[in-house]
N, C-alpha and C positions, 0 to 999 in steps of 0.2 A: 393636823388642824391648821387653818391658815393662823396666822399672826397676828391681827385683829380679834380675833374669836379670842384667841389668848388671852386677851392685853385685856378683854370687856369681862371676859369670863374671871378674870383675877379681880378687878376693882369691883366686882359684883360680889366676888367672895371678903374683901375687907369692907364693902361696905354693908353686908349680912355682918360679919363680926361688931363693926362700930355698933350696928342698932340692937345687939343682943348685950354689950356693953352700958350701952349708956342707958338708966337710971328712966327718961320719959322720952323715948326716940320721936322723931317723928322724920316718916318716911320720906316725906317732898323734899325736906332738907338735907336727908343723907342724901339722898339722889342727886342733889345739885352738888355738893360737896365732893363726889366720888364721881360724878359726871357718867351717871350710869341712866338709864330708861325707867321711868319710874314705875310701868306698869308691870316693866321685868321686875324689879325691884321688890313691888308690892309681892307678886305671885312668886318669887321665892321666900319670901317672910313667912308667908301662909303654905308653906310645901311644898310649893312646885319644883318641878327638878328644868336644867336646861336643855335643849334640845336634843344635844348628844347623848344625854342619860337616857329620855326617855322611849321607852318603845316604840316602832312604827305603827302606824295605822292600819296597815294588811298584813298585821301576824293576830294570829289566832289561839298560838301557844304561847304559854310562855317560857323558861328556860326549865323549870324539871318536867314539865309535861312533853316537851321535846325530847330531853335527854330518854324519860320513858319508852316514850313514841320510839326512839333508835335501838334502846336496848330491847 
């Protein structure tokens, strides 16, 4: 993964911890604090995963119906 990706994908991970921490978060201002993107921000609060986690677009399977599929 490049270096960048890192460095976002880390301050995006402490600043999900701050807001699961404090008491009456609010999102705008973790985000400037942590200096992260606030709509990435929001959509990982609410579940979302980051790009690398989640599956592409043109798979059809997913990993046990694949593994079935081979065995």
């Amino acid at each position: 993964m490049p270096k960048k990706f890192d460095e976002t994908e880390h301050r995006i991970q402490e600043a999900l911890q701050a807001y699961h921490d404090r008491e009456n978060p609010k999102i705008t201002a973790i985000a400037r604090e942590f200096s992260v993107d606030y709509q990435r921000l929001l959509r990982r609060v609410h579940g979302g995963e980051s790009r690398s986690a989640r599956q592409g677009p043109n798979k059809c399977l997913d990993k046990p119906q694949e593994q079935a599929l081979i065995s």
